[in-house]
C-alpha positions as CSV (number, residue, x, y, z in Angstrom):
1,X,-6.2,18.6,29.4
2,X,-7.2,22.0,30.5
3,X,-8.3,25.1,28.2
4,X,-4.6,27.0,28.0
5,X,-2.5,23.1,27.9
6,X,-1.5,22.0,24.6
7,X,-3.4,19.8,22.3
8,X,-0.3,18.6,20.3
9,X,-2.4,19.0,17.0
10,X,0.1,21.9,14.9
11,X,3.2,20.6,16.5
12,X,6.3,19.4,14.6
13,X,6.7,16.1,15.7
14,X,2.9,15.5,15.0
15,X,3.0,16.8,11.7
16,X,6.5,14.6,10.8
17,X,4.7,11.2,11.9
18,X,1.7,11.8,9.9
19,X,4.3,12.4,7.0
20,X,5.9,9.2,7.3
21,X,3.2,7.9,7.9
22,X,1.7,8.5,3.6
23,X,2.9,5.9,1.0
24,X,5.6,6.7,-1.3
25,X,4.8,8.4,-4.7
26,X,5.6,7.9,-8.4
27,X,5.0,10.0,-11.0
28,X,4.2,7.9,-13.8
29,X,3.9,8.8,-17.2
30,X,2.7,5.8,-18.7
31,X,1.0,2.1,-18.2
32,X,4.9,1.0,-18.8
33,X,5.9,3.2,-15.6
34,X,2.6,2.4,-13.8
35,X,2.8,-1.4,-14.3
36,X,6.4,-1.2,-13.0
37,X,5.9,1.2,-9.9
38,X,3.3,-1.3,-8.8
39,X,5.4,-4.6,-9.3
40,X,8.0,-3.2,-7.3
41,X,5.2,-1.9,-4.6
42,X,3.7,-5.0,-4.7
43,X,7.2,-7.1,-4.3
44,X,8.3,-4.3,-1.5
45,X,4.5,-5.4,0.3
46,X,4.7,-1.5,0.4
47,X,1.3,0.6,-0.2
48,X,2.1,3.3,-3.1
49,X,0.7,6.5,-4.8
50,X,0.7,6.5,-8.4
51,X,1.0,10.2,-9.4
52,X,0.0,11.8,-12.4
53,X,2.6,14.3,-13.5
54,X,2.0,17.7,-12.6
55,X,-1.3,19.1,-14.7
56,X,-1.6,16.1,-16.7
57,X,-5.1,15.7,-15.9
58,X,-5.3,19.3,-17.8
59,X,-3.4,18.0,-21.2
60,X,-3.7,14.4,-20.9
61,X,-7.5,14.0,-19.1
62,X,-8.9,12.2,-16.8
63,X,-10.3,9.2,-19.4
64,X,-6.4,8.8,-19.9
65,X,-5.6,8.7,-16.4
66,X,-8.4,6.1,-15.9
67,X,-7.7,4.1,-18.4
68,X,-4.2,3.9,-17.1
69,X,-5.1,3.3,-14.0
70,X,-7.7,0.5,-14.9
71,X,-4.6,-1.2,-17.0
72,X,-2.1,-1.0,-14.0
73,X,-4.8,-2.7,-11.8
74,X,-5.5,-5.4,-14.0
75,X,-2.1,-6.1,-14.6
76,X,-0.6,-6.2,-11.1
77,X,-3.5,-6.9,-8.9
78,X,-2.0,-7.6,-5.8
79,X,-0.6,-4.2,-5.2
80,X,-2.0,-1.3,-3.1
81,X,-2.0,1.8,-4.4
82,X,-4.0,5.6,-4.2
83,X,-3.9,7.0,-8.0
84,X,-4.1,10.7,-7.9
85,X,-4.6,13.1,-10.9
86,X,-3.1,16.4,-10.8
87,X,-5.7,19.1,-12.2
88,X,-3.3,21.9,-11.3
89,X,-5.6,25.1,-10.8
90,X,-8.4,23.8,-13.9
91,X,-12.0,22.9,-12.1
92,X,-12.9,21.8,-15.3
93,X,-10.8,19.2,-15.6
94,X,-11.2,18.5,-12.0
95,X,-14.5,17.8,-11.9
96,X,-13.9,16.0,-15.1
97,X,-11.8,13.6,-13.1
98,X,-14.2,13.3,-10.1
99,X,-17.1,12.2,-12.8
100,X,-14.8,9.9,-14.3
101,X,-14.5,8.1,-11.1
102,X,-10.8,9.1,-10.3
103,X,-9.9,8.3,-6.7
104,X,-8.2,11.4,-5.5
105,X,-7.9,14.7,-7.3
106,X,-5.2,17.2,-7.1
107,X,-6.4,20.6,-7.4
108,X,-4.2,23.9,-6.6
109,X,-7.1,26.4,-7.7
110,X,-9.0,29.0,-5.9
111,X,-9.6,28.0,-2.2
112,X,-13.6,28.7,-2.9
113,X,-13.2,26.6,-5.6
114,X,-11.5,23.8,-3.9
115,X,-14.2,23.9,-1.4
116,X,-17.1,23.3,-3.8
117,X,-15.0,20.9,-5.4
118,X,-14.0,19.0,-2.1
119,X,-17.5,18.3,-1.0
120,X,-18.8,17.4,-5.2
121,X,-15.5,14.8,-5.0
122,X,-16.9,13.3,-1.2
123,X,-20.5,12.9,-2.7
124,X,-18.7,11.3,-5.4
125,X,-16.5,8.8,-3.6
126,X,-13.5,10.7,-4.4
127,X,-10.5,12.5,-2.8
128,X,-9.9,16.6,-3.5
129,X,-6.3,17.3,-1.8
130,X,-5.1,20.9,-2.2
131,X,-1.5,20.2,-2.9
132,X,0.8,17.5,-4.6
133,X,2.6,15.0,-2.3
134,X,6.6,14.9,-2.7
135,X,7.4,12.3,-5.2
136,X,9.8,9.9,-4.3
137,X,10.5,9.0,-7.7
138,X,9.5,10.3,-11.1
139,X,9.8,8.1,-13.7
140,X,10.2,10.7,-16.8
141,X,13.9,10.6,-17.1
142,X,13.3,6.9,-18.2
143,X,10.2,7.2,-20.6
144,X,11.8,4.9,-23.2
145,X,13.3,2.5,-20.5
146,X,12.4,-1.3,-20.7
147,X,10.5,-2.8,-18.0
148,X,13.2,-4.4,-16.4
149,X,15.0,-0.7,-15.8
150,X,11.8,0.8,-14.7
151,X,11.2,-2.3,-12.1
152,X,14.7,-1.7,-10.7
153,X,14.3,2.4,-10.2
154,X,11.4,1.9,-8.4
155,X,12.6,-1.0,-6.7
156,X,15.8,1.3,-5.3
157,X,13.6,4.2,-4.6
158,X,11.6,2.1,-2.6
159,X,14.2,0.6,-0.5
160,X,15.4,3.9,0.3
161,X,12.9,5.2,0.9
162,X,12.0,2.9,3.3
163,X,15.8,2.9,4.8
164,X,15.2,6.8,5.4
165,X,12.0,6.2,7.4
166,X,13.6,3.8,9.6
């Protein structure tokens, strides 16, 4: 490839396969929601994100969110899944999160900020990502909803979601 040829990083089509490419996520809103996101993930053999809601990791915290998360596990061990905490533009509760041992953080702040924060969160083990991913599904409609009505939304989001990909 010479100096003036393209590279192909920045074009379209790269940037659409490296979309597809990241696991569906659910905004949950609760171990009921979390439990059944990762049942139907785990019956789908489909990785998943479990996503906080937007600035929960603000009002709710990130012992919540871990504790949550820790449940889910336990509960349905044989699913994969990336639990992310949205922190919105708060570095307090973002580094919160990354000394609570949260896997990936979501943090919209200050881009000097974000920085700082990105490489406390590698040291750490964790994740800092800039901006939310879409959510294929968020559960808060059904916050009251059994477990059997939960297990079947995600179940259908999952399938198309997986029918739009193909």
């Amino acid at each position: 490839m010479g100096l003036l040829e393209p590279h192909g990083r920045g074009c379209r089509a790269f940037r659409r396969d490296a979309l597809n490419d990241s696991p569906p996520a659910v905004v949950v809103h609760s171990l009921a929601h979390a439990v059944a996101a990762l049942e139907a993930a785990a019956a789908a053999e489909t990785k998943l994100i479990l996503l906080s809601a937007p600035d929960a990791g603000i009002y709710a915290g990130p012992g919540w969110w871990k504790a949550l998360v820790d449940e889910a596990r336990c509960a349905v061990s044989g699913a994969v899944f990336t639990a992310m905490l949205d922190c919105g533009d708060d570095a307090g509760a973002a580094q919160g999160a990354i000394r609570a041992g949260i896997e990936a953080v979501v943090f919209t702040g200050r881009s000097d900020v974000a920085e700082r924060l990105a490489a406390i969160a590698a040291s750490a083990g964790s994740r800092m990502l800039a901006r939310r991913p879409d959510a294929t599904l968020d559960l808060g409609r059904w916050f009251f909803a059994d477990g059997a009505e939960l297990r079947r939304r995600c179940t259908d989001a999952l399938a198309a979601g997986r029918d739009g990909l193909a």
